[in-house]
KOLNU-790860 format. One record per residue: residue number from 1; chain; x, y, z of N, C-alpha, C in turn; residue in three letters. Coordinates in steps of 0.001 Angstrom, whole numbers, plus 500000, padded with zeros to 6 digits. Layout:
<rovos>
> NUM A X Y Z X Y Z X Y Z ALA $
...
</rovos>
This chain:
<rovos>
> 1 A 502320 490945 481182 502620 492051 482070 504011 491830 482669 UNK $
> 2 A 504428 493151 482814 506428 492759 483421 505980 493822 484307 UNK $
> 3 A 507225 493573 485451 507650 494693 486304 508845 494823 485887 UNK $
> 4 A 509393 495800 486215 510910 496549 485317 511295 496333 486639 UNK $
> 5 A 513026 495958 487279 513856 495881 488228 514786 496647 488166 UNK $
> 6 A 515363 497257 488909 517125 497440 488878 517667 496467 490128 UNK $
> 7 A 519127 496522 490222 519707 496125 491018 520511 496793 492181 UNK $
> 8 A 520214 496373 493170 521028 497632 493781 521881 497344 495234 UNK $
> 9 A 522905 497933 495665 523786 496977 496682 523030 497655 498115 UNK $
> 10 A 523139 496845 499095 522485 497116 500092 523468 496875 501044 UNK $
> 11 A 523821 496960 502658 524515 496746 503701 523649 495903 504512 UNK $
> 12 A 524619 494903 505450 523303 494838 506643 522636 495899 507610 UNK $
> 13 A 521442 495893 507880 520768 496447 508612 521542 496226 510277 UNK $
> 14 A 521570 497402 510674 522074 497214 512156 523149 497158 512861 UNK $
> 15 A 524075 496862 511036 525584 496702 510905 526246 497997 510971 UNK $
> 16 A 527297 498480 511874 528024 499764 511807 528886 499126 510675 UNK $
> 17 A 528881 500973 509454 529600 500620 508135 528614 499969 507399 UNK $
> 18 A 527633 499113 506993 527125 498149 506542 527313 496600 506738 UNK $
> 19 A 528048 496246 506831 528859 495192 507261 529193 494399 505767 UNK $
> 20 A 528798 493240 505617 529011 492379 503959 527994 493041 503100 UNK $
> 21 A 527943 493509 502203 527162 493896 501314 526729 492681 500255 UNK $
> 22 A 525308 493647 499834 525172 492567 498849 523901 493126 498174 UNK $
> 23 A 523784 492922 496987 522840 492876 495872 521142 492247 495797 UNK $
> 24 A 520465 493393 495942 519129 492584 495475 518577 493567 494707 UNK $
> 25 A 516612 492813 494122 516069 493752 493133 515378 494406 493525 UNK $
> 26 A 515471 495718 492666 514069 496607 493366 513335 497090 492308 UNK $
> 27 A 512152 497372 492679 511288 497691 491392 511494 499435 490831 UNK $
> 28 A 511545 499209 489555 511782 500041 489034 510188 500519 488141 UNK $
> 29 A 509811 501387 489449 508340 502021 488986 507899 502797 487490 UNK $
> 30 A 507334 502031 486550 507203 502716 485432 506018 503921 485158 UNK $
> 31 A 505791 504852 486145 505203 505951 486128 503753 505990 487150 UNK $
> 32 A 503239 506367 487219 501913 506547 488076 500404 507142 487208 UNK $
> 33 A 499642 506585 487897 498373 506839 487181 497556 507930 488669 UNK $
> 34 A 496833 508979 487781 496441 509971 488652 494118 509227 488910 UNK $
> 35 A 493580 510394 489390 491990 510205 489609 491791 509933 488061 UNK $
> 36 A 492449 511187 487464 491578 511086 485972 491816 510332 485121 UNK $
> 37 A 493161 509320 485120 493665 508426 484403 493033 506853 484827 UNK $
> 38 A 492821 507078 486083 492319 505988 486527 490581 505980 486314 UNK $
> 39 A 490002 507009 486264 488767 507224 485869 488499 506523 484486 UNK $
> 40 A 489229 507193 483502 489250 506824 481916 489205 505169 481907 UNK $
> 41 A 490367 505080 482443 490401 503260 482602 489349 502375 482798 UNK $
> 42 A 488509 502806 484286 487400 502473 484632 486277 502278 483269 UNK $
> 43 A 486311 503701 482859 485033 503909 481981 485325 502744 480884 UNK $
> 44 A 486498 502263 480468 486381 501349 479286 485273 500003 479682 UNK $
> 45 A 485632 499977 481343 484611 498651 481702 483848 498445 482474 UNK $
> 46 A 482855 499649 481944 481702 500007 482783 480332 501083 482098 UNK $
> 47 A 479319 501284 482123 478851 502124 481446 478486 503509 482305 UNK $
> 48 A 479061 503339 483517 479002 504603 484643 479442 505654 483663 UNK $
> 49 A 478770 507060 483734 479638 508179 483336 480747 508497 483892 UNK $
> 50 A 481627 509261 483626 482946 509966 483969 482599 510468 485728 UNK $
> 51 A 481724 511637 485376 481440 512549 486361 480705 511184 487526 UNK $
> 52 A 479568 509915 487302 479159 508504 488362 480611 507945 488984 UNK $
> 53 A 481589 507953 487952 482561 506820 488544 483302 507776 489368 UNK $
> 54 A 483765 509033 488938 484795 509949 489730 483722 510179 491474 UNK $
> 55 A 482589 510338 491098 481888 510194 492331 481890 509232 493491 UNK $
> 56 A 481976 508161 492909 482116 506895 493408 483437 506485 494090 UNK $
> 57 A 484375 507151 493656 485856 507114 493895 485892 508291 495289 UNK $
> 58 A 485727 509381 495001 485576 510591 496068 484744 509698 497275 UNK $
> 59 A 483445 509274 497038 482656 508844 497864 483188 507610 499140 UNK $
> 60 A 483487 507128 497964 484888 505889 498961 485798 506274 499689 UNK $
> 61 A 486729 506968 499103 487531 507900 499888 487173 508358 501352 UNK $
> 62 A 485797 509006 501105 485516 510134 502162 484983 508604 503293 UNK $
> 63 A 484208 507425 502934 483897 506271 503881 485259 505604 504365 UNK $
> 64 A 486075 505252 503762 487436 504762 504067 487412 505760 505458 UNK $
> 65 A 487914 506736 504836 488687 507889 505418 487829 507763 507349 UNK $
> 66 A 486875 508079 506958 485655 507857 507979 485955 506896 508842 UNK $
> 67 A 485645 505893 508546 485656 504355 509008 486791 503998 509663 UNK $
> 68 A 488085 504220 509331 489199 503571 509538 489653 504501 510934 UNK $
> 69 A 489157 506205 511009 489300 506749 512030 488060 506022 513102 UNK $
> 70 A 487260 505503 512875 486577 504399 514031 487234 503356 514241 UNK $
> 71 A 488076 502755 513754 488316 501841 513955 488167 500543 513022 UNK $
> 72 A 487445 500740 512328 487199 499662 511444 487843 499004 510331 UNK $
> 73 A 487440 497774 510412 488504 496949 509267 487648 497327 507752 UNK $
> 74 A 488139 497800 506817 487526 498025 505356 487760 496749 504818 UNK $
> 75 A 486673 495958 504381 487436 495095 503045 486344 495104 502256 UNK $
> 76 A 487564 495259 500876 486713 495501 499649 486639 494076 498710 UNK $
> 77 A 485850 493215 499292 486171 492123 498626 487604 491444 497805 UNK $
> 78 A 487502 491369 496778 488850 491103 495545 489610 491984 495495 UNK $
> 79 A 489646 493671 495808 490196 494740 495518 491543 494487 497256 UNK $
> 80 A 490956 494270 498335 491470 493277 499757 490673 494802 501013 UNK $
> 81 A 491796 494644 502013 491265 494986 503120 492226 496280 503378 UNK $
> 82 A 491848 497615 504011 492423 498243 504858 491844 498330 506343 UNK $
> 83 A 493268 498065 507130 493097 498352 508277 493660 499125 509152 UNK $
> 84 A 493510 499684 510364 494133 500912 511237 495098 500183 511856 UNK $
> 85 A 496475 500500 512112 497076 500073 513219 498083 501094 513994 UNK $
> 86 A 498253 500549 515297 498979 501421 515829 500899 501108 516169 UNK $
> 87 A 501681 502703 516347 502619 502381 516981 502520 503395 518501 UNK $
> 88 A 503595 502320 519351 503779 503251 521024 504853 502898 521091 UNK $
> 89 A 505506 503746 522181 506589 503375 523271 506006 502267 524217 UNK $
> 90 A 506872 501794 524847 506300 501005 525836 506082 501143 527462 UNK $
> 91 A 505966 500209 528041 505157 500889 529744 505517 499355 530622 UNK $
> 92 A 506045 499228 531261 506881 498758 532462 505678 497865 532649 UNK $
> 93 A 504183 498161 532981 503200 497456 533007 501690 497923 532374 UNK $
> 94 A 500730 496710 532465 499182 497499 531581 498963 498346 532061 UNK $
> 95 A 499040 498581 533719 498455 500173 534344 498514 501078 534182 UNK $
> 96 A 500398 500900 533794 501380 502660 533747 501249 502775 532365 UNK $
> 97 A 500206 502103 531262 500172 503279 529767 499165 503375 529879 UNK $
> 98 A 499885 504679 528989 498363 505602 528790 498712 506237 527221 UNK $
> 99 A 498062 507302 527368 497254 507448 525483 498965 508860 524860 UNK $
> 100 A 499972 508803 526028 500548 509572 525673 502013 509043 525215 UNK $
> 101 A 501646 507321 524790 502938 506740 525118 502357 506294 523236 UNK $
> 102 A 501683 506399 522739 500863 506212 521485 501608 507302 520479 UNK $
> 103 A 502968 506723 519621 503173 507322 519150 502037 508204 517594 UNK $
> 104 A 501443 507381 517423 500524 507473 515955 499788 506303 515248 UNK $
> 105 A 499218 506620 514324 498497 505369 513818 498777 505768 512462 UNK $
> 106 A 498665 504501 512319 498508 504139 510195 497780 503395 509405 UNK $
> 107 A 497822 503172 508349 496561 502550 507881 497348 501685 507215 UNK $
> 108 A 497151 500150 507109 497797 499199 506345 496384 498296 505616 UNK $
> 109 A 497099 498263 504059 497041 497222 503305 496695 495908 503106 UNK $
> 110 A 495959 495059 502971 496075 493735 502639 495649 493217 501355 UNK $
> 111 A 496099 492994 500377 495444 493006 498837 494669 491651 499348 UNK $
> 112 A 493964 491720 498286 492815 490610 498004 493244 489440 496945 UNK $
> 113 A 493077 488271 496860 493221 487062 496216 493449 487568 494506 UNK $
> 114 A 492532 488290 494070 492714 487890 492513 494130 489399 492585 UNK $
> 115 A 494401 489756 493303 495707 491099 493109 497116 490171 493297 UNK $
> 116 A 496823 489494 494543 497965 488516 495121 498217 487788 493775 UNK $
> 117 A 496782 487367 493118 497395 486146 491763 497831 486929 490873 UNK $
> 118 A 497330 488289 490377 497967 489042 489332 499489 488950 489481 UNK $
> 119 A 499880 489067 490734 501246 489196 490795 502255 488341 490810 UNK $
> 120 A 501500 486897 491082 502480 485874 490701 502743 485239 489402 UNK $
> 121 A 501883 486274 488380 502243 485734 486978 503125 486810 486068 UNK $
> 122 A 503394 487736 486850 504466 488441 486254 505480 488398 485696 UNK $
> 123 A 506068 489133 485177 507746 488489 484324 508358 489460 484560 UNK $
> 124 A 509635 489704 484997 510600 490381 485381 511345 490598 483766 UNK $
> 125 A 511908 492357 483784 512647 492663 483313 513725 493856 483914 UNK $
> 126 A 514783 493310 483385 515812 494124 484592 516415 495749 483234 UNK $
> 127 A 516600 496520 484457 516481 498055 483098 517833 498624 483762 UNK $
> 128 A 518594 499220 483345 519272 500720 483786 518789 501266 485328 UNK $
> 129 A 519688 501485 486243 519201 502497 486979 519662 503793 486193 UNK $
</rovos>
């Protein structure tokens, strides 16, 4: 398995102008897989029907979706964890915030052990931007 790279020049962050520039890699995404592509996939290693596994996928969705507006940490074993977090402005002290200083929430990521190892056996190939 490879990930495809390009290269690309960057500035410092924070720097008016950029300041020293300089070069790093970025992944160069080789296309996306949709429900139904990812369905097909499934079915090679599994004997669920099309219509069981696409269910199963929706069904998750709609518990994620659920759950994470409670509050809750998801983890899917090996597949890893989603969790809710928040951003705010800040408040002079604990008293003076309140729920209007809460800019929004998001949902973050944590892959799971056998994803983390998939990825350290990768091989880089560098392409064209």
């Amino acid at each position: 398995m490879s990930i495809k790279y390009t290269v690309v020049e960057r500035g410092q962050p924070g720097v008016t102008g950029g300041g020293t520039k300089k070069w790093y890699a970025q992944v160069k995404t080789d296309g996306e897989l949709s429900i139904d592509q990812l369905v097909e996939e499934i079915e090679k290693f599994s004997a669920l029907s099309e219509a069981d596994i696409r269910g199963v996928i929706i069904a998750l969705e709609n518990v994620i979706q659920k759950q994470l507006a409670n509050g809750k940490i998801i983890r899917l074993d090996k597949l890893g964890s989603f969790y809710p977090s928040l951003s705010s402005g800040p408040s002079a002290t604990e008293n003076e915030f309140h729920t209007g200083l809460i800019k929004g929430a998001k949902v973050n990521y944590r892959p799971g052990k056998r994803i983390n190892d998939a990825l350290k056996v990768v091989s880089f190939i560098k392409v064209k931007q």
